[in-house]
LUMTIDO-694916 format. One record per residue: x, y, z of N, C-alpha, C in turn. Coordinates in pm, whole numbers, padded with zeros to 5 digits, always signed. Layout:
BEGIN
XYZXYZXYZ/...
//
This chain:
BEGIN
-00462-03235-00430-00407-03182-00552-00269-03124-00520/-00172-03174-00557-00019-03176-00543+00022-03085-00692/+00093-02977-00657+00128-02859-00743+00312-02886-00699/+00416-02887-00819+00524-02841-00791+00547-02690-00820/+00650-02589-00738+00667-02501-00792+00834-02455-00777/+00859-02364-00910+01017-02316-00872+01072-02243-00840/+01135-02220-00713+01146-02086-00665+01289-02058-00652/+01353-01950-00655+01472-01948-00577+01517-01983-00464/+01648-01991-00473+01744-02073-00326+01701-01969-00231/+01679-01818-00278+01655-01774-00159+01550-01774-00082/+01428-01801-00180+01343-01797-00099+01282-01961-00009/+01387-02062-00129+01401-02199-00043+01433-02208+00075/+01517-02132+00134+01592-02109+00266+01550-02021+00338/+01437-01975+00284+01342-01867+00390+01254-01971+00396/+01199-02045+00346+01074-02157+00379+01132-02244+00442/+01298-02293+00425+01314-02456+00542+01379-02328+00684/+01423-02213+00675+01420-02181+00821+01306-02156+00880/+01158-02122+00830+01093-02140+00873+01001-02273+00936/+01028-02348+00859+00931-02550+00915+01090-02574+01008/+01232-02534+00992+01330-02558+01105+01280-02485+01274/+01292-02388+01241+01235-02326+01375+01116-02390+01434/+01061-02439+01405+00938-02504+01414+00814-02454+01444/+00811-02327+01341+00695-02225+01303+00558-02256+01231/+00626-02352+01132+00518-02413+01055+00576-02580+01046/+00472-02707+01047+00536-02805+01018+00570-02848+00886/+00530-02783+00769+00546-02852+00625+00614-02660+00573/+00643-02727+00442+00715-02602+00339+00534-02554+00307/+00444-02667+00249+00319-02628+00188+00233-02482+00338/+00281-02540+00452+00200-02466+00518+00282-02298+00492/+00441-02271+00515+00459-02160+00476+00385-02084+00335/+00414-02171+00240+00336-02096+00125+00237-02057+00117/+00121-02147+00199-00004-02137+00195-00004-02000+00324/+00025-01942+00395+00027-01868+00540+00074-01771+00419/+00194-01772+00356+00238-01668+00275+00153-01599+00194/+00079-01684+00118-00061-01628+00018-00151-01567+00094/-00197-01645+00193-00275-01578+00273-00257-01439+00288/-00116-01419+00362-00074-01281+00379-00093-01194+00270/-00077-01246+00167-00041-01179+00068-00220-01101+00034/-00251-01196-00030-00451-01195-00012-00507-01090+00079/-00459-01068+00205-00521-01010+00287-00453-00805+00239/-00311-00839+00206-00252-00722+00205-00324-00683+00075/-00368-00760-00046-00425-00697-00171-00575-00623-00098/-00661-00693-00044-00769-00658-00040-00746-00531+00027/-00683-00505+00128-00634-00414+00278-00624-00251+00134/-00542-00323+00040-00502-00207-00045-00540-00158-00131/-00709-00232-00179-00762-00211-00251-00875-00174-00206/-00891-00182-00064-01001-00104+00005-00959+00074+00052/-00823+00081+00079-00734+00232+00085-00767+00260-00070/-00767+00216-00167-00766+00298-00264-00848+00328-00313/-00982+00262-00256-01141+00292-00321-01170+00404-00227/-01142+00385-00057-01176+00484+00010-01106+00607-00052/-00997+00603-00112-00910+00769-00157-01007+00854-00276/-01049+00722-00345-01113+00745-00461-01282+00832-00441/-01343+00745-00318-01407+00804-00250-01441+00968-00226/-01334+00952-00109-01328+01093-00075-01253+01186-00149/-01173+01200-00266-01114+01241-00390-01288+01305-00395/-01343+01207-00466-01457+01253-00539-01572+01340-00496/-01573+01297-00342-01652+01384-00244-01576+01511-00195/-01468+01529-00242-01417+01637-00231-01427+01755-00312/-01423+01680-00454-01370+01761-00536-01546+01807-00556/-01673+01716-00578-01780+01750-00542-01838+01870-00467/-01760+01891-00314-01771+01959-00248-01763+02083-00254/-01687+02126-00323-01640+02305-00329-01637+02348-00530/-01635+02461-00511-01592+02533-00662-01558+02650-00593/-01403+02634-00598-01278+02774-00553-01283+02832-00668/-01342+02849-00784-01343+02914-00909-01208+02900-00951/-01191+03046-01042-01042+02963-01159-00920+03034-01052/-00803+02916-01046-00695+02947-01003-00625+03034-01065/-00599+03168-00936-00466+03264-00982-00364+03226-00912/-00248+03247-01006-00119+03179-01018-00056+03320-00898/-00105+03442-00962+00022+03541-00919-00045+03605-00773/-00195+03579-00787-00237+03596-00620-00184+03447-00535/-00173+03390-00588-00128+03231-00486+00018+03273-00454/+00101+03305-00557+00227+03324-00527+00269+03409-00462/+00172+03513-00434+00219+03684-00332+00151+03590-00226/+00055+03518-00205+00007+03480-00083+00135+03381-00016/+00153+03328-00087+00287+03249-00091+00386+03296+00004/+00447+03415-00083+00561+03452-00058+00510+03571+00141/+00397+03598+00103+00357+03686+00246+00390+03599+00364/+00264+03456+00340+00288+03357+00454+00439+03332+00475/+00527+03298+00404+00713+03244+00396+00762+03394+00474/+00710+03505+00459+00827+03633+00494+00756+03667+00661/+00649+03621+00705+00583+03619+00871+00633+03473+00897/+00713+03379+00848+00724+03273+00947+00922+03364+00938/+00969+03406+00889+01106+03450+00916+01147+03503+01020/
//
């Protein structure tokens, strides 16, 4: 099954320096090595984002700091900033 596709000059000339060097022997094998890559980087990034989602959830699960104070955070704030001076 023979597919044409249209790409830019630039990326035409990133696929014949690649089958020139003699990296890959056809243009089809760069594209196909390219998807590949590509395939592997989706899954890679969609497994980081389930794990975040994950531990997000097992986190937030984890604790109850009760309700945030603004003006005790900010004197704590400003204490820690005036002992690193």
């Amino acid at each position: 099954m023979n597919h044409s596709l249209s790409l830019p000059d630039d990326l035409i000339r990133m696929i014949e320096a690649r089958v020139e060097t003699g990296d890959y022997a056809s243009a089809s094998e760069v594209v196909r090595d390219a998807l590949a890559l590509l395939d592997r980087q989706d899954r890679t990034e969609a497994e980081k984002r389930a794990w975040l989602r994950h531990a997000w959830s097992q986190g937030v699960a984890s604790t109850d700091i009760g309700a945030f104070d603004k003006d005790r955070f900010r004197e704590e704030a400003h204490r820690r900033l005036s002992q690193k001076a």
